[in-house]
C-alpha positions as CSV (number, residue, x, y, z in Angstrom):
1,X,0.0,0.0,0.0
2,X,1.5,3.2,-1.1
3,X,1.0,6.4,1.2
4,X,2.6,9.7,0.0
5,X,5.5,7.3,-1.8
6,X,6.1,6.3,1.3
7,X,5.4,2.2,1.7
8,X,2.5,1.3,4.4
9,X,3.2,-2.2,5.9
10,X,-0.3,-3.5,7.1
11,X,-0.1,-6.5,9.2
12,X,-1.6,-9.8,7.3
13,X,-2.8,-12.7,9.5
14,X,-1.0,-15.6,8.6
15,X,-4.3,-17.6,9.0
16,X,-7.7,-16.6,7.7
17,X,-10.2,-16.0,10.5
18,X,-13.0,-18.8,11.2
19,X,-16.5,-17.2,10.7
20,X,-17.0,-17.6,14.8
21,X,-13.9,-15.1,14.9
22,X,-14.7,-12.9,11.8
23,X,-18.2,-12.3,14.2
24,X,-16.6,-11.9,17.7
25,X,-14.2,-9.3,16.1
26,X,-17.4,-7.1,14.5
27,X,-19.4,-7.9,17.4
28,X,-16.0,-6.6,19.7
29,X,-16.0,-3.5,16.9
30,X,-19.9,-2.7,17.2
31,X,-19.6,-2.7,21.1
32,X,-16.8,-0.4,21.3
33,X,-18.3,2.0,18.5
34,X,-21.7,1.8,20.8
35,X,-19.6,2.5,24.3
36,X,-17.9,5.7,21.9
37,X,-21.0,7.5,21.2
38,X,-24.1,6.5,23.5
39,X,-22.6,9.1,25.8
40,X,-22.9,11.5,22.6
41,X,-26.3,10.6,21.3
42,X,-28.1,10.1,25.5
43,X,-26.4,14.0,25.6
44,X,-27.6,15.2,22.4
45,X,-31.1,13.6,23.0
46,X,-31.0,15.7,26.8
47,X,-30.5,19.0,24.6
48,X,-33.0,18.3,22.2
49,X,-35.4,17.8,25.2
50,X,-34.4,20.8,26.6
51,X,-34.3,22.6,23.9
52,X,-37.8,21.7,23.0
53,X,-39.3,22.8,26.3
54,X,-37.7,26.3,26.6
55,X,-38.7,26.6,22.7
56,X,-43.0,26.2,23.9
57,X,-42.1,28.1,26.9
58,X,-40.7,31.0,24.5
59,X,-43.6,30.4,21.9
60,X,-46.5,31.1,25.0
61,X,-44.7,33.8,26.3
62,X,-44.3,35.5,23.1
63,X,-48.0,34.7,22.5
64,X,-49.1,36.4,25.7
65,X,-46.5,39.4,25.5
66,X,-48.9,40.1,21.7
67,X,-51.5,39.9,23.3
68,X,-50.8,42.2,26.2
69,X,-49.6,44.8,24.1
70,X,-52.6,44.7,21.8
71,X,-50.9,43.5,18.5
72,X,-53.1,43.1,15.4
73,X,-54.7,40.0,15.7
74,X,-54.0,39.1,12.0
75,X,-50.0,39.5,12.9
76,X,-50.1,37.6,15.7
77,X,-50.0,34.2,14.3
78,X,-47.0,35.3,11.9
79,X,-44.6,36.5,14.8
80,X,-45.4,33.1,16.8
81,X,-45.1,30.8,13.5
82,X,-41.7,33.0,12.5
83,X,-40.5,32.7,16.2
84,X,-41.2,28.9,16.3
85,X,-39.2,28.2,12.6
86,X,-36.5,30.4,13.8
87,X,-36.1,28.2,17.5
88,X,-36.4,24.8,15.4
89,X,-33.4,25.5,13.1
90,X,-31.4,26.9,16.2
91,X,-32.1,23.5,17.5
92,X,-31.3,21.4,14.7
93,X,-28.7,23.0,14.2
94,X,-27.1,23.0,18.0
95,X,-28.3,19.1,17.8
96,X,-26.4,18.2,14.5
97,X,-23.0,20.0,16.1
């Protein structure tokens, strides 16, 4: 194998595997991948939680804070409906980093 013109030397087994130890080594591969990043996806699904509830608790409170200062009635469903596009893509976006 041939990296940069410089020669790679990737170790060969001298036997091939048994099927028994080609799947103990992809099962020992898919455990360690799922040990790597269950502490990523349990976080990521705890932000997105999160994330959601402050999002409705910003949506009513916008809703109320129209209402209170007598806002056409006609607007009022724009603001909120902007407001909750805008919070969903700052999620998405904060979940897929």
């Amino acid at each position: 194998m041939w990296y940069l013109g410089q020669t790679v030397v990737t170790s060969i087994p001298e036997k091939p595997l048994s099927w028994g130890e080609l799947v103990t080594r992809y099962v020992q591969m898919g455990m360690d991948a799922a040990v790597t990043f269950a502490p990523k996806v349990l976080i990521a699904v705890v932000i997105g939680f999160v994330g959601w509830k402050v999002m409705k608790f910003v949506s009513r409170w916008l809703h109320r804070a129209l209402e209170a200062k007598a806002v056409d009635p006609s607007l009022r469903p724009f603001l909120g409906s902007l407001l909750d596009v805008i919070l969903k893509v700052v999620l998405v976006i904060t979940l897929s980093t």
